[in-house]
N, C-alpha and C positions, 0 to 999 in steps of 0.2 A: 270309630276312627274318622280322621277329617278326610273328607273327599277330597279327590288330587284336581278336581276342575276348579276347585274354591282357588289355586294358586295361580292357573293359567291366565286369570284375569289381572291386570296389572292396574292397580292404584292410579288413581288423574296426577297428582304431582308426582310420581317417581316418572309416569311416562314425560311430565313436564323438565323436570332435572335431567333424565336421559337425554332429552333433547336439546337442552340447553348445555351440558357438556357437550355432546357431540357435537352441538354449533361451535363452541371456542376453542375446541380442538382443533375445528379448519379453518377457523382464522388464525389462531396460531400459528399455523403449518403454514399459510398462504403469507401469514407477515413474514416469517422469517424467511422465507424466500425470496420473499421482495427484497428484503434486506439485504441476502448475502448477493442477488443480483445487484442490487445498488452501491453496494460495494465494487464489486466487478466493473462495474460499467465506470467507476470513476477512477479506479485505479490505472483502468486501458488509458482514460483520457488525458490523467496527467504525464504521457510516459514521453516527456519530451526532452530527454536529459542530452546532455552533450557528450558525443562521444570519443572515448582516447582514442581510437584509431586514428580520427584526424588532427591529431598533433603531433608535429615535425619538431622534435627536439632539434638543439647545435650538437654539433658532433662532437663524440665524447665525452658526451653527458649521459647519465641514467639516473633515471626517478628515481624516487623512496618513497614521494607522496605527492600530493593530488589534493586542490579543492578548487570551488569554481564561484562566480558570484554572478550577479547576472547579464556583465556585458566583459566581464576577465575573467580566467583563470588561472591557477597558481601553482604552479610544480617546484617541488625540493627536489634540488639534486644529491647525488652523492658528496659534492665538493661544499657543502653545507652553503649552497648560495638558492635563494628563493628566486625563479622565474616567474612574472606576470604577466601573460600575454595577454592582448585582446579576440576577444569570443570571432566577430567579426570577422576578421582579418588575419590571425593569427600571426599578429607582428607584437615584435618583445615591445610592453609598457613601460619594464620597471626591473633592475635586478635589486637582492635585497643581499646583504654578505648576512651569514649569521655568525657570530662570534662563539667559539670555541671556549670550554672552561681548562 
């Protein structure tokens, strides 16, 4: 029968392969870390949006929609007319009528 110490000794390239998986395993694990932090970290940065709280509609008006550009933005009303105010200031730029079919 074959003696069981003949196994306990482990071959020079398998101990070389084990080692070499286990090296790429923790780069792996260490890149994609990095990665979903690098994501993170640029998501926080771009979070500069503008916010609808501080928009003061005219009275008797309510939204339906909402878009911004980067010194106006543009609110539909219900009475189908388009508001463009400035970012800045938030004084009306521009009314738009939309036409009905």
């Amino acid at each position: 029968m074959d003696d069981p110490s003949e196994f306990s000794v482990e071959p020079t390239n398998l101990k070389l392969l084990r080692r070499l998986v286990t090296t790429l395993l923790a780069v792996m694990i260490i890149g994609f870390i990095t990665l979903i932090f690098m994501f993170v970290m640029r998501f926080q940065s771009n979070n500069q949006t503008f916010k609808l709280n501080d928009i003061t509609l005219p009275i008797g008006t309510s939204a339906t929609a909402y878009t911004q550009g980067d010194d106006w933005y543009a609110i539909v009303d219900d009475a189908n007319k388009i508001l463009i105010f400035n970012k800045v200031d938030n004084t009306l730029r521009q009314t738009i009528n939309i036409k009905a079919k």
